[in-house]
N, C-alpha and C positions, 0 to 999 in steps of 0.2 A: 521793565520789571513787572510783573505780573503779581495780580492782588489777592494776596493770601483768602483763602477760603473759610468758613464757618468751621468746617473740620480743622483747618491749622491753627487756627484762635484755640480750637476748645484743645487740642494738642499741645499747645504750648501753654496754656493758663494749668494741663494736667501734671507739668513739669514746675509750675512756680507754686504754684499753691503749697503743696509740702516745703518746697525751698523756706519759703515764707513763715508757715508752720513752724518747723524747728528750728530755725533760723530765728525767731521772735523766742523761741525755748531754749534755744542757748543765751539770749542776750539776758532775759530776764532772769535766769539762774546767776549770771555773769552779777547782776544787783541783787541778790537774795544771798545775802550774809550765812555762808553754813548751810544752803542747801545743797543737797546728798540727790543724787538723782535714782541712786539704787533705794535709798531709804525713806524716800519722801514722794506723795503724789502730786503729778504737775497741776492742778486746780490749787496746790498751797504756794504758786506762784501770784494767783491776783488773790491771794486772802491780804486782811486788813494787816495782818501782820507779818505782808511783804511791804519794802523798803517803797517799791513803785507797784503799788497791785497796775497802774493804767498799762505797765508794760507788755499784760499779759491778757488782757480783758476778752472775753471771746464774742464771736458773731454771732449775733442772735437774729 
């Protein structure tokens, strides 16, 4: 089996990152009581008055 290259790391991290992304945006909506995705900005996911703001905390 031949060992994947720098280019297929960065190929396939280009495929999880978003997975990861919305996938974290769906779960943390899934725990925010009443939030509306059309009516609401995803940042009022780690506000203080989300149920789990850690669900949703971003990379800095």
């Amino acid at each position: 089996m031949p060992v994947p290259s720098s280019t297929d790391r960065l190929l396939h991290a280009m495929y999880a990152v978003p997975a990861l992304y919305f996938g974290t945006l769906v779960l943390a909506a899934m725990l925010y009581p009443g939030y509306n995705h059309m009516g609401q900005f995803t940042s009022e996911l780690g506000s203080h008055s989300a149920r789990y703001p850690w669900c949703s905390m971003q990379v800095r």
